[in-house]
SEMARPA-841823 format. One record per residue (C-alpha): residue number from 1; residue in three letters; x, y, z. Coordinates in steps of 0.1 Angstrom, whole numbers. Example, Ala and Ser with C-alpha at 12.3 -4.5 7.8 and 13.67 -1.06 7.14 Angstrom:
<pt seq="1" type="Ala" xx="123" yy="-45" zz="78"/>
<pt seq="2" type="Ser" xx="137" yy="-11" zz="71"/>
# end
This chain:
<pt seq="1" type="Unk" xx="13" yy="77" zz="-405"/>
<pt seq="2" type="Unk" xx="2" yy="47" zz="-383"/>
<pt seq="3" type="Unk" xx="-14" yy="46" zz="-350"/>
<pt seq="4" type="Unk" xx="-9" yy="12" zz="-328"/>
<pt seq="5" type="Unk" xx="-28" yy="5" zz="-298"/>
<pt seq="6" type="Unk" xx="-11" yy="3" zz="-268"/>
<pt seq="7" type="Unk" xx="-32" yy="-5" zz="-241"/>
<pt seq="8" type="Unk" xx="-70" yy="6" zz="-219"/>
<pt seq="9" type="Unk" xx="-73" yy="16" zz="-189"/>
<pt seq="10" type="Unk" xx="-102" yy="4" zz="-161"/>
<pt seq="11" type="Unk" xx="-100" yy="17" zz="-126"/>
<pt seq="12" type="Unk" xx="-102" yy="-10" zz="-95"/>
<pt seq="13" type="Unk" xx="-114" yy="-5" zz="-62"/>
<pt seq="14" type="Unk" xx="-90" yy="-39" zz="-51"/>
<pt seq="15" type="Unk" xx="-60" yy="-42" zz="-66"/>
<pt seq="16" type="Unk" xx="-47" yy="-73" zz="-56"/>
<pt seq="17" type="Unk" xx="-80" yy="-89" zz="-63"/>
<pt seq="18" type="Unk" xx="-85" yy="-79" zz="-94"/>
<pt seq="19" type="Unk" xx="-50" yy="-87" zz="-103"/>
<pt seq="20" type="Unk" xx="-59" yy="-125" zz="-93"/>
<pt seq="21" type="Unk" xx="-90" yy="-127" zz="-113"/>
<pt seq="22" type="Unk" xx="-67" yy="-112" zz="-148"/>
<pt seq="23" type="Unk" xx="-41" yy="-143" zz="-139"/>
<pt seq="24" type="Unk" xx="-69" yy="-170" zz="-129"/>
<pt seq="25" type="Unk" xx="-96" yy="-159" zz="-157"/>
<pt seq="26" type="Unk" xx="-75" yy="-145" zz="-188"/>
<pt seq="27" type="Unk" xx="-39" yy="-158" zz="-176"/>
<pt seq="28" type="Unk" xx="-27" yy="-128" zz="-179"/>
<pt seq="29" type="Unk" xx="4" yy="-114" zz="-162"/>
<pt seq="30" type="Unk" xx="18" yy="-84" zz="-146"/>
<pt seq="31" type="Unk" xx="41" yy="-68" zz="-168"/>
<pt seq="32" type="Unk" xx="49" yy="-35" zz="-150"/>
<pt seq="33" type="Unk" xx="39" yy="-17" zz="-119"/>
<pt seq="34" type="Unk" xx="45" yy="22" zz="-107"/>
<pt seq="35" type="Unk" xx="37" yy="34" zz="-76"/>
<pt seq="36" type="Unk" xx="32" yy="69" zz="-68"/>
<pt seq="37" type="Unk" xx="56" yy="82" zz="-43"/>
<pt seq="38" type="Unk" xx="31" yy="98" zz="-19"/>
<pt seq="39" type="Unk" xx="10" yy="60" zz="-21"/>
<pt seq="40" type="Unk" xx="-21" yy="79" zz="-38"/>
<pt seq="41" type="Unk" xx="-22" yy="55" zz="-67"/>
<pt seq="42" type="Unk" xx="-7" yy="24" zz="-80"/>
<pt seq="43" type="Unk" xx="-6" yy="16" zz="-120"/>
<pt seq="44" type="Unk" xx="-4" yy="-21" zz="-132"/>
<pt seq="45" type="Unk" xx="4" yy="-29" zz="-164"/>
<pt seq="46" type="Unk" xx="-15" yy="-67" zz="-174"/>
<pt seq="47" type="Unk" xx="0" yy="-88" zz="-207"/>
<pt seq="48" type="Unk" xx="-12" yy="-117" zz="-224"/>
<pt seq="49" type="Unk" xx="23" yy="-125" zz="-233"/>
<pt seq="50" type="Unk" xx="16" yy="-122" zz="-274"/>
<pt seq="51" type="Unk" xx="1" yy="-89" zz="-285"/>
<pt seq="52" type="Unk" xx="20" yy="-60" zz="-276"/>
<pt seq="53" type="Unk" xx="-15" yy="-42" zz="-259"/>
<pt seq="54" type="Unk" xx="-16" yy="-44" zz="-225"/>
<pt seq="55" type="Unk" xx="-47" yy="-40" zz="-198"/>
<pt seq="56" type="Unk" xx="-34" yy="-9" zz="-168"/>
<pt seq="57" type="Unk" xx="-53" yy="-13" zz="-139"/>
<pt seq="58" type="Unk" xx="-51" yy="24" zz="-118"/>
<pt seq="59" type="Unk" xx="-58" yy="23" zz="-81"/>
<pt seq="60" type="Unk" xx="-64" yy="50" zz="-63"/>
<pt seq="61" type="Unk" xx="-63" yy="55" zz="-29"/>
<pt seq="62" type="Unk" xx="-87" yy="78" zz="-23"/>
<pt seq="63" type="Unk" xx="-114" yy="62" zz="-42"/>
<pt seq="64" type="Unk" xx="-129" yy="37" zz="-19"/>
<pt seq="65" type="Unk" xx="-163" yy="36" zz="-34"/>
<pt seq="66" type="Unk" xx="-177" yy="10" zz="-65"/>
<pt seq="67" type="Unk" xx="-170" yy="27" zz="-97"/>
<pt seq="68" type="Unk" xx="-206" yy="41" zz="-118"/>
<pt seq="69" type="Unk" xx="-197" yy="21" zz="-150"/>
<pt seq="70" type="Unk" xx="-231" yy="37" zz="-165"/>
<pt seq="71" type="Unk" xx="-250" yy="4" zz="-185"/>
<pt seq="72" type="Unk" xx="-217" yy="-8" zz="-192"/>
<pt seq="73" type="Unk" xx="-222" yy="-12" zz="-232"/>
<pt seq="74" type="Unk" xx="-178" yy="-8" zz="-234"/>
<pt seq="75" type="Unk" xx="-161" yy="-35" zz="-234"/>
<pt seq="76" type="Unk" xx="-129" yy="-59" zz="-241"/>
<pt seq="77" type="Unk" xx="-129" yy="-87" zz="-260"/>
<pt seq="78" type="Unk" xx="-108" yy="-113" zz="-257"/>
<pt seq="79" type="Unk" xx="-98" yy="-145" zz="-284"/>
<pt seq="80" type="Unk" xx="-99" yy="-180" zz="-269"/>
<pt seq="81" type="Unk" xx="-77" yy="-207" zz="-282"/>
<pt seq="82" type="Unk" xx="-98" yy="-235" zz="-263"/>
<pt seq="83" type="Unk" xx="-136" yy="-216" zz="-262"/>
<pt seq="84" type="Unk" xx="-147" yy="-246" zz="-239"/>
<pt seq="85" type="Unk" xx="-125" yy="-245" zz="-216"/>
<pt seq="86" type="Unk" xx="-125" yy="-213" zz="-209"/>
<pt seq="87" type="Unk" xx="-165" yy="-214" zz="-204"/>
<pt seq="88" type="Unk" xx="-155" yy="-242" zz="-182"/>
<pt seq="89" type="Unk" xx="-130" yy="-223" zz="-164"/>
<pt seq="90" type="Unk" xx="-153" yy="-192" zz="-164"/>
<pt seq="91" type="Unk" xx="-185" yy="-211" zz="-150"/>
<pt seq="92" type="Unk" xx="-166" yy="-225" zz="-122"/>
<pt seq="93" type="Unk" xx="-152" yy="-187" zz="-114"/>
<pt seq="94" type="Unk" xx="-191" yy="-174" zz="-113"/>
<pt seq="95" type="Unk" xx="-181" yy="-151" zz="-139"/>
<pt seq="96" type="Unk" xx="-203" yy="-153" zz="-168"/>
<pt seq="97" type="Unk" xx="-227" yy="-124" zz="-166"/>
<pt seq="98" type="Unk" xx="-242" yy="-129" zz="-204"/>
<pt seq="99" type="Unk" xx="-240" yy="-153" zz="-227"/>
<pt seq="100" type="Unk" xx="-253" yy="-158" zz="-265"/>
<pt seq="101" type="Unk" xx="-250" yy="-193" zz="-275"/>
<pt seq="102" type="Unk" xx="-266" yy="-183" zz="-314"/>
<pt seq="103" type="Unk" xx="-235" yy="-161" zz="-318"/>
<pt seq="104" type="Unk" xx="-211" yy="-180" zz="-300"/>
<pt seq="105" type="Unk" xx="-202" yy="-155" zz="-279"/>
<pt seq="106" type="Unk" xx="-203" yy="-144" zz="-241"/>
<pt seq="107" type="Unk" xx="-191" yy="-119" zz="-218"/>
<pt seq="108" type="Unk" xx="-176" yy="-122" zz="-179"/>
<pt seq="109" type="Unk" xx="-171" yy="-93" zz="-155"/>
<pt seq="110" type="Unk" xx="-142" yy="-87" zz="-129"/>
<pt seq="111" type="Unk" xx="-147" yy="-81" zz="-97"/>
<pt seq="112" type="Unk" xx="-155" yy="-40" zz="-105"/>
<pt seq="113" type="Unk" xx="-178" yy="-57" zz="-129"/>
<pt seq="114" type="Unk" xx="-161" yy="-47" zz="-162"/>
<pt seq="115" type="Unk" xx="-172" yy="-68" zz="-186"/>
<pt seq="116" type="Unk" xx="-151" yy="-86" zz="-212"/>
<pt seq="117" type="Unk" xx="-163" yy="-107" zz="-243"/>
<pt seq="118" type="Unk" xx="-147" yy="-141" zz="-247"/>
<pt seq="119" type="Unk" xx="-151" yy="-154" zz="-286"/>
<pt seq="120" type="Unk" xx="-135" yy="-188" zz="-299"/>
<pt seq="121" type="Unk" xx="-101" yy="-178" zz="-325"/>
<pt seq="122" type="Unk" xx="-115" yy="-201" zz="-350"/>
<pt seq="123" type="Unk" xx="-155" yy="-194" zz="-357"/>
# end
């Protein structure tokens, strides 16, 4: 028996924004989109292109509001092929929300403030 992750699923209050900051932050791309058919939410699916796990965004119509992400202690991490440019890329974008230089490690948020840890592939 074998269980394979598939993908996770965060909940955006801007759809298109958030869609922009995956590309320009992470590079990743949208991979596959369903809209409901009375327009109360839209799913899209976000890939990196390599793994087969993929990031669904859900918007929903109804939910105007900021999500309550509680002390957001859940997160995603994500392996960097280029660590410095990406905190390059990242500190231009306003993005990094905590950093921890001993470790080598830091984490941005989206614009629902979702946080994501970036960490270099090679340590």
């Amino acid at each position: 028996m074998n269980a394979v992750f598939n993908h996770c699923n965060i909940n955006v209050t801007d759809l298109e924004k958030s869609i922009k900051f995956y590309k320009d932050a992470l590079n990743l791309e949208v991979v596959r989109k369903k809209e409901a058919s009375d327009g109360s939410f839209i799913l899209v699916y976000l890939s990196d292109g390599v793994s087969p796990f993929q990031l669904e965004l859900t918007w929903l119509k109804e939910h105007t509001q900021p999500y309550e992400l509680g002390e957001n202690e859940s997160h995603i991490c994500f392996m960097v092929d280029d660590y410095e440019a990406f905190h390059t890329l990242h500190e231009k974008m306003n993005c990094i929300c905590f950093e921890n230089e001993k470790m080598g490690l830091y984490f941005i948020h989206d614009p629902d403030d979702y946080w994501f840890e970036i960490i270099p592939s090679k340590k």
